[in-house]
LUMZA-867162 format. One record per residue (C-alpha): residue number from 1; residue in one letter; x, y, z. Coordinates in nm, 4 decimals, m for minus. Layout:
NUM, a, X, Y, Z
...
// end
This chain:
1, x, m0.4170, 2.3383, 1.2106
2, x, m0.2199, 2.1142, 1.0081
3, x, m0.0968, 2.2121, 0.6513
4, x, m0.0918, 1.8610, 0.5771
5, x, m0.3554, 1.5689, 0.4808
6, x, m0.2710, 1.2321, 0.5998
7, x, m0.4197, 0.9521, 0.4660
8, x, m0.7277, 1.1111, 0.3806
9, x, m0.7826, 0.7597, 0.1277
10, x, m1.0433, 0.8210, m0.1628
11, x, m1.3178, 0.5422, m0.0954
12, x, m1.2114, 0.3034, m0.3392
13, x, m0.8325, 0.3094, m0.2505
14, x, m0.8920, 0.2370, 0.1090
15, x, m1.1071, m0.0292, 0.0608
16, x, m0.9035, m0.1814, m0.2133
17, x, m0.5984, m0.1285, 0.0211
18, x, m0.7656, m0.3180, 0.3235
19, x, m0.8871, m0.6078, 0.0776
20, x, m0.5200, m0.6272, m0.0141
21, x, m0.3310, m0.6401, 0.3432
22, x, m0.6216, m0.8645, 0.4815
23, x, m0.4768, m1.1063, 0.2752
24, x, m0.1465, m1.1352, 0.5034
25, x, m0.2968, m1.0097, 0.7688
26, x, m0.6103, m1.0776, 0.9729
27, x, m0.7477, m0.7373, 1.0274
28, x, m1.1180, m0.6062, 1.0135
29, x, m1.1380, m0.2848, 0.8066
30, x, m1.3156, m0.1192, 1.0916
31, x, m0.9974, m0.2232, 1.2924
32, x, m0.7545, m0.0594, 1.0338
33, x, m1.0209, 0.2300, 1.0151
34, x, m0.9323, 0.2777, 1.3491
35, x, m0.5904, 0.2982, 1.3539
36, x, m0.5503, 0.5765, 1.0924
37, x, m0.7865, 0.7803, 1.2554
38, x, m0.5514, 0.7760, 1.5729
39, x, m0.2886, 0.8725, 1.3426
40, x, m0.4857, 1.1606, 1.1757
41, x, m0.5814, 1.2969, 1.5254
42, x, m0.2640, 1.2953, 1.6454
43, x, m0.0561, 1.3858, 1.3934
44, x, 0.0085, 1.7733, 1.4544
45, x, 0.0392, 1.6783, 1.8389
46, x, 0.3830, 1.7816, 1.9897
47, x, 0.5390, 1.4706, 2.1984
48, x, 0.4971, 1.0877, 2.1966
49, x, 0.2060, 0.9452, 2.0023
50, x, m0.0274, 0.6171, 2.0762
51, x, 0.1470, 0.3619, 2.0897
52, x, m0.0293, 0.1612, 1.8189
53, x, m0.0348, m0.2202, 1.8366
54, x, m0.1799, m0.5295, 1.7199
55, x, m0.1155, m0.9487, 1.8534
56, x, 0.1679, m1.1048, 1.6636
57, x, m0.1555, m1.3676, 1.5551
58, x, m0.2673, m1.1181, 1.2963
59, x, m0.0313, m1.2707, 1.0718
60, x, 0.0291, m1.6166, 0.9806
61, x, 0.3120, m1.7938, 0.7210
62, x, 0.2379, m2.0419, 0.4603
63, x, 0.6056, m2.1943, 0.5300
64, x, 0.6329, m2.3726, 0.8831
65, x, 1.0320, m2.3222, 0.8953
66, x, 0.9418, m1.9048, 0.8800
67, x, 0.6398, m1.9314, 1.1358
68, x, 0.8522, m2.0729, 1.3658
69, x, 1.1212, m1.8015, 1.3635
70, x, 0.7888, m1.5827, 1.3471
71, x, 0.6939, m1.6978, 1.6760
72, x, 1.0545, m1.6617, 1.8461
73, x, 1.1462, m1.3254, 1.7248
74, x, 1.2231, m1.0649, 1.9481
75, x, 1.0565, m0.7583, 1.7583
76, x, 0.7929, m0.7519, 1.4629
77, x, 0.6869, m0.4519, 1.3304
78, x, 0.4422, m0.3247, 1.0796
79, x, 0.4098, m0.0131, 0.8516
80, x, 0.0558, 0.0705, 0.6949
81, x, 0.0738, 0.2443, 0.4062
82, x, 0.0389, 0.5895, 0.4374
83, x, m0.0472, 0.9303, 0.2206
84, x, 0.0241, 1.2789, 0.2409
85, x, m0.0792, 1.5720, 0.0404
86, x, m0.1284, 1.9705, 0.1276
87, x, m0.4130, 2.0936, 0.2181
88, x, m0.4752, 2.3323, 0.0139
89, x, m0.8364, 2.2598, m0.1205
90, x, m0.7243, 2.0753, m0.4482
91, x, m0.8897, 1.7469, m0.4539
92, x, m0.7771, 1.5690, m0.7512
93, x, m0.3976, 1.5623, m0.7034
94, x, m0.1511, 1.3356, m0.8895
95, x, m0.0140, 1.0572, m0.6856
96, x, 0.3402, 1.0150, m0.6299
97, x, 0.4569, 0.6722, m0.5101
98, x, 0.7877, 0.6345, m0.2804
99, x, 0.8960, 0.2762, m0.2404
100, x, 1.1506, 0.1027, 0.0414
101, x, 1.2334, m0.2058, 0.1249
102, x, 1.0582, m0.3202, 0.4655
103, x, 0.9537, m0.1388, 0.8218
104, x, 1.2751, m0.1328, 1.0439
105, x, 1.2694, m0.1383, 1.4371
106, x, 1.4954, m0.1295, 1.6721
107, x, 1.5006, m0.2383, 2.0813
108, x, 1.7031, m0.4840, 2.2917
109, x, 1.3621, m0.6639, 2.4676
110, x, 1.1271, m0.9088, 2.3508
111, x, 0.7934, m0.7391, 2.2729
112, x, 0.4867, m0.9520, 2.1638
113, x, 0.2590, m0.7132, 2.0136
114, x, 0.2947, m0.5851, 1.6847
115, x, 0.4381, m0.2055, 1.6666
116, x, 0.2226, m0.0984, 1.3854
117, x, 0.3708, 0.2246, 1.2129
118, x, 0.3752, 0.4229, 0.9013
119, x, 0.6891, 0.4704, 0.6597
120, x, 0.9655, 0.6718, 0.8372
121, x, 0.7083, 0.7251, 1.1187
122, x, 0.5622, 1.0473, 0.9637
123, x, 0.2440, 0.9943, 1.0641
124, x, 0.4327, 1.1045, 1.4466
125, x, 0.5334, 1.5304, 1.4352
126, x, 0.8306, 1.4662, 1.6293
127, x, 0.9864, 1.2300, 1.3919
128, x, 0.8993, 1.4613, 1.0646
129, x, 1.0459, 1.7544, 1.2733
130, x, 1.3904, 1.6105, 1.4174
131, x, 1.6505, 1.3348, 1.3629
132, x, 1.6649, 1.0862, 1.0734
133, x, 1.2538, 1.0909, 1.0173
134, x, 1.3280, 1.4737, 0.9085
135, x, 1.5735, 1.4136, 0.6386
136, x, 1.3176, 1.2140, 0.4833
137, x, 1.0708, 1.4372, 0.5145
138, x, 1.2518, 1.7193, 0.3820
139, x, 1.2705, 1.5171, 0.0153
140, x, 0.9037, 1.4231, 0.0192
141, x, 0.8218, 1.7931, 0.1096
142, x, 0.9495, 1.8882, m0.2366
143, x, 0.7275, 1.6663, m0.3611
144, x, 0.4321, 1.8089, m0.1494
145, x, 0.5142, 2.1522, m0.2526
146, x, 0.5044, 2.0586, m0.6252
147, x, 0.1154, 2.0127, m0.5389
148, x, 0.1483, 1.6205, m0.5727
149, x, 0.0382, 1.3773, m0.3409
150, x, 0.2770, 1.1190, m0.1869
151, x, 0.1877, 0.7821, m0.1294
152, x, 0.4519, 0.6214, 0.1010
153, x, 0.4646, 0.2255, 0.1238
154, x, 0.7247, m0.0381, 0.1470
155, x, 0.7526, m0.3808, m0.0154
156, x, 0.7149, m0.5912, 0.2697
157, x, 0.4548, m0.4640, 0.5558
158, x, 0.6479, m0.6559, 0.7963
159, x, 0.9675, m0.7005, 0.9965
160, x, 1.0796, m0.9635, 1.1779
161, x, 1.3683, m1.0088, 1.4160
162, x, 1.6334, m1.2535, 1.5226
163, x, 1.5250, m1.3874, 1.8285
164, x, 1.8037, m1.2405, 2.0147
165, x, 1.8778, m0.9241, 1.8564
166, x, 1.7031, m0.6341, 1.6250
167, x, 1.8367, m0.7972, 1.3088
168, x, 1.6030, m0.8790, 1.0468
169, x, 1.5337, m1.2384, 0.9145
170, x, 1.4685, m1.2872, 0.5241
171, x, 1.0975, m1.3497, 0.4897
172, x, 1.0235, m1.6623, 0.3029
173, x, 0.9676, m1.6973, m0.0759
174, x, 0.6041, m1.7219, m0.0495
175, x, 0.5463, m1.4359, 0.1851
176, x, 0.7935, m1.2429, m0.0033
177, x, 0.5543, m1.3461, m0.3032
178, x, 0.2594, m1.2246, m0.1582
179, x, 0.3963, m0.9152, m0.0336
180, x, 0.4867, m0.8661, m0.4156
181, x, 0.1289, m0.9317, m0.5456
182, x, m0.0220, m0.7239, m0.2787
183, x, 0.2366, m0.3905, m0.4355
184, x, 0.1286, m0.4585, m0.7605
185, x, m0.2349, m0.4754, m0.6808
186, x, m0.1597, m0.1019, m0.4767
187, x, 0.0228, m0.0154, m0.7734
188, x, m0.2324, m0.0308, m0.9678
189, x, m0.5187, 0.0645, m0.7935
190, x, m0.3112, 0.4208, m0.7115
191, x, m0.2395, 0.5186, m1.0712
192, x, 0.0687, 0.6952, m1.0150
193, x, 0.2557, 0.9427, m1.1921
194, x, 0.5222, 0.7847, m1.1313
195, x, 0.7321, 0.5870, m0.8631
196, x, 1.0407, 0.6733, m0.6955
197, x, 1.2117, 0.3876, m0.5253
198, x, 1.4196, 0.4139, m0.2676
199, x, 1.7254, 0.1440, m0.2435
200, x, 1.7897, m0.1396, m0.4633
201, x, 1.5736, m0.3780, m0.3592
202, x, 1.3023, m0.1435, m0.3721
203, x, 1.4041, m0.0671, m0.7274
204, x, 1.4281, m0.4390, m0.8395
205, x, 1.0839, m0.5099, m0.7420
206, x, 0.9280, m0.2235, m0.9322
207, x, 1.1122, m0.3973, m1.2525
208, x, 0.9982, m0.7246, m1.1718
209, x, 0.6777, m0.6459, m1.1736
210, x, 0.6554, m0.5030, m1.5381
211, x, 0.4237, m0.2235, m1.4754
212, x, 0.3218, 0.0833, m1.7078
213, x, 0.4716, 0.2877, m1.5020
214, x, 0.7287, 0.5453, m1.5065
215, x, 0.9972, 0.4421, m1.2156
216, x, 1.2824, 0.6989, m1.1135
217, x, 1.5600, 0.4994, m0.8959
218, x, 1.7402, 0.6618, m0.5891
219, x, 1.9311, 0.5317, m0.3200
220, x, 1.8129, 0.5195, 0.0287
221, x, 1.8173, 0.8261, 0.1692
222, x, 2.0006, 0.7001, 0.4917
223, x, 2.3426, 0.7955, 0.5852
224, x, 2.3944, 0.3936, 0.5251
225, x, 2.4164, 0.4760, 0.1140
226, x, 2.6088, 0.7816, 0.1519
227, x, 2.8820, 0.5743, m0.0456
228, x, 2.6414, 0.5868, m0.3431
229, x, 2.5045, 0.9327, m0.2840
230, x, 2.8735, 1.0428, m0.3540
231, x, 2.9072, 0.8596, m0.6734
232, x, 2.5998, 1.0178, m0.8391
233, x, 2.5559, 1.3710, m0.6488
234, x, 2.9705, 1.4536, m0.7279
235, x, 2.9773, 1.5974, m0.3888
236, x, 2.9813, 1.5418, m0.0296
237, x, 2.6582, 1.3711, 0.0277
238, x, 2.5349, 1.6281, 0.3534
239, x, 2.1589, 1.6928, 0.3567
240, x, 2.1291, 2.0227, 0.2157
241, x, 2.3160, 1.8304, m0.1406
242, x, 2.0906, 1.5564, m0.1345
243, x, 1.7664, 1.7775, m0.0945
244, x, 1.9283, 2.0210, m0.3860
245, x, 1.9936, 1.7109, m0.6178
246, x, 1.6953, 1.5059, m0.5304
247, x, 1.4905, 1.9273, m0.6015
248, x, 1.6568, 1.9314, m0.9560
249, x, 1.6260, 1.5487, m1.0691
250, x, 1.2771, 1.4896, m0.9330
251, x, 1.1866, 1.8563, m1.1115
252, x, 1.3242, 1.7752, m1.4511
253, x, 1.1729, 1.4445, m1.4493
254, x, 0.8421, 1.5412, m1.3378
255, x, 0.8595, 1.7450, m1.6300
256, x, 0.9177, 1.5576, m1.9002
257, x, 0.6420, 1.3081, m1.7612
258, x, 0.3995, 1.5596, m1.7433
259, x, 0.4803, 1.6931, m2.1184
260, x, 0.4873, 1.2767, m2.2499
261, x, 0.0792, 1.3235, m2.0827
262, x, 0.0172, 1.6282, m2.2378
263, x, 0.1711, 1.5441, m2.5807
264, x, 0.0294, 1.1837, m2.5941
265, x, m0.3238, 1.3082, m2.4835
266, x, m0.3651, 1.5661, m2.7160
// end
């Protein structure tokens, strides 16, 4: 039995979450329905999971120029938004919101179905459990421990490819733009406590949207920003440092949110 709840959705956030991606993305919400519930089953199961996939058509771009490289690309891949919380019997959890950039993939052969995924493919045990998947995990886990809830979700839902290569292509402005709204609008429906971005881009987005919302900035917890992890950490950026810092930042922040709620409430 898993200690874990993933994406158990209140009512109105799923719904309000499916009105929101059917705008870029022509899905039924018995369809997306669907798809988490494979993930739920599955996601204490040792080994591969379901290979989850929908037709490149679910999507189409306002800008012709961007369709077209749409069409050609080698890989697209999509990450649903996902949620994770302990289940420990405590319904009314504060949310948490981590924020990255877009849904990378990876593979030398053209696919043309849509790899649909999660953020940092937790929904799958094996990734949580081993490899670069873990190290993320073991930062969100702090969070989860806390008694929070995590809400995990990127800017853009989707990645596309060169058409020769697993290099990404810059979306255009107006899918970019609608990607934007669609945050804000999940954003908003979610409440959080607060939002932890990921990577600069991530961060940027959060300020250009001008929420009322506390937003604590990290880099990307890949071995890619280890560079920056250096600078701010004052130490060799190795796993067990970043999980220590990320422990006493995320802690000391937490707290003085909490005590701004408690003070400004009462």
């Amino acid at each position: 039995m898993s200690q874990y709840l993933f994406s158990q959705f209140r009512v109105n956030e799923f719904e309000t979450l499916h009105r929101e991606l059917s705008k870029v993305f022509d899905i039924q919400q018995a369809e997306l329905q669907s798809i988490y519930e494979i993930m739920r089953t599955e996601f204490e199961i040792d080994g591969s999971a379901s290979k989850n996939v929908l037709p490149r058509s679910i999507f189409r771009s306002d800008n012709p120029n961007f369709q077209k490289r749409y069409d050609e690309a080698l890989l697209v891949g999509v990450d649903l938004p996902s949620i994770l919380e302990k289940d420990n019997g405590i319904l009314e959890k504060k949310t948490i919101v981590i924020l990255a950039q877009d849904p990378l993939r990876k593979g030398s052969k053209r696919i043309e179905e849509i790899g649909v995924g999660t953020p940092y493919s937790l929904h799958e045990k094996r990734c949580r459990e081993k490899g670069i998947s873990s190290n993320y995990f073991d930062l969100i886990k702090v969070l989860l421990d806390e008694g929070y809830r995590v809400y995990l979700t990127d800017i853009y839902k989707i990645w596309v490819s060169q058409p020769d290569k697993d290099r990404c292509i810059s979306l255009s402005k107006q899918d970019e733009n609608h990607f934007i709204q669609i945050l804000k609008a999940e954003l908003e429906i979610l409440a959080p406590l607060t939002i932890i971005t990921w990577g600069q881009k991530a961060s940027d987005a959060v300020e250009s949207l001008n929420l009322d919302v506390r937003h604590l900035k990290f880099p990307h917890p890949s071995n890619a920003a280890n560079g920056t992890w250096l600078k701010i950490i004052g130490k060799s950026p190795t796993q067990e440092n970043k999980i220590e810092f990320w422990r006493q930042k995320v802690s000391d922040y937490l707290a003085s949110v909490n005590l701004n709620r408690h003070d400004s409430s009462g």
